[in-house]
Structures are given as C-alpha cells and as structure tokens.
N, C-alpha and C positions, 0 to 999 in steps of 0.2 A: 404366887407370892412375888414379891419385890421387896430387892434390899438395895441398901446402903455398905458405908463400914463404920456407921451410927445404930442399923436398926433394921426391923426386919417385918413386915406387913403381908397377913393371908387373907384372902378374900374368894368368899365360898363361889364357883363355877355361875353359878346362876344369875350373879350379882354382874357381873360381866359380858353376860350375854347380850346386853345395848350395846356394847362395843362393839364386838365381834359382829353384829348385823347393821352397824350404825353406817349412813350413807351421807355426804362422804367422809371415809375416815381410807387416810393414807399410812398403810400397816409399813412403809417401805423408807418414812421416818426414821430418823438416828436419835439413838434419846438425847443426845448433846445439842440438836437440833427439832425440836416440836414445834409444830405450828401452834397456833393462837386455836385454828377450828379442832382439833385433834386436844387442844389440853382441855379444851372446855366439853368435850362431847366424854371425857375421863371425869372431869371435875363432877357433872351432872351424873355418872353412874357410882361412884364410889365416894361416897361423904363417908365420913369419919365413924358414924355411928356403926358401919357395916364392915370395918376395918379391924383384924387382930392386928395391932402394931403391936411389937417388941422392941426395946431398947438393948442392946449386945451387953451393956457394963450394967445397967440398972436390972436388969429382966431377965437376967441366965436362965435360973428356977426355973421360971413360968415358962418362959420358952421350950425348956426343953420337957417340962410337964405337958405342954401343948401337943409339940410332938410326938410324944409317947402317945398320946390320948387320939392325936389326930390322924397319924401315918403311920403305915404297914412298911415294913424293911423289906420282908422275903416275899413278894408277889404272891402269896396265898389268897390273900383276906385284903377286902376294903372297907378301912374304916367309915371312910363319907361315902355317903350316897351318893352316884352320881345320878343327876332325873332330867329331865329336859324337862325347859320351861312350858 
C-alpha cells in the first residue's frame, strides 16, 4: 500500500511485480524527487482499475471493513495469497 494524509491505495503483490524486475528502474529515488523513466514504468504497472484506493474522511467503513477482510493482526493466518507470478 501507499498513502497520503487524503487517502490510502492497496495493490495486490503481483500487480507490482513489473516494477520490482523493471530495467532500469532506480529503487534508490526519494519520492520528493522521481524521475520521469521511474514514474512512467509505475504509471504502466498500476492503472487505476487494479487499485483499492480509500479516502480517510469519505471511506472510514470501507476501509476498515477492507482491513478486517484483507489482513491478519496475530501472525497465525494469511489472508491473501501470496503466489509468484
């Protein structure tokens, strides 16, 4: 996930996986500072359609109905699958 102090975005492991093998991408970036080739190799893996966004003031409920549904507190049980691509 990635947030703001507007909102708050989860985006399932797999979806990400272009990044994390993406060549070249500079991990060593400040987010106050992105390059142009690094926003756009982000922009091409994460479109909106594959994005849980939340809004903090508009989206309390859901968000935290998300959570409950999505993530494990006590390290027993995971709820998402992790799979490799």
């Amino acid at each position: 996930g990635v947030f703001d102090n507007e909102r708050i975005v989860f985006v399932e492991f797999y979806h990400v996986w272009d990044i994390i093998n993406a060549n070249p991408f500079n991990w060593k970036e400040k987010p106050s500072n992105v390059s142009k080739n690094n926003e756009n190799v982000v922009a091409r893996c994460l479109t909106p359609n594959i994005c849980n966004e939340f809004h903090f003031a508009a989206d309390g409920n859901e968000l935290k109905q998300f959570i409950k549904d999505n993530f494990t507190f006590n390290g027993d049980t995971v709820k998402l699958q992790i799979t490799k691509k």
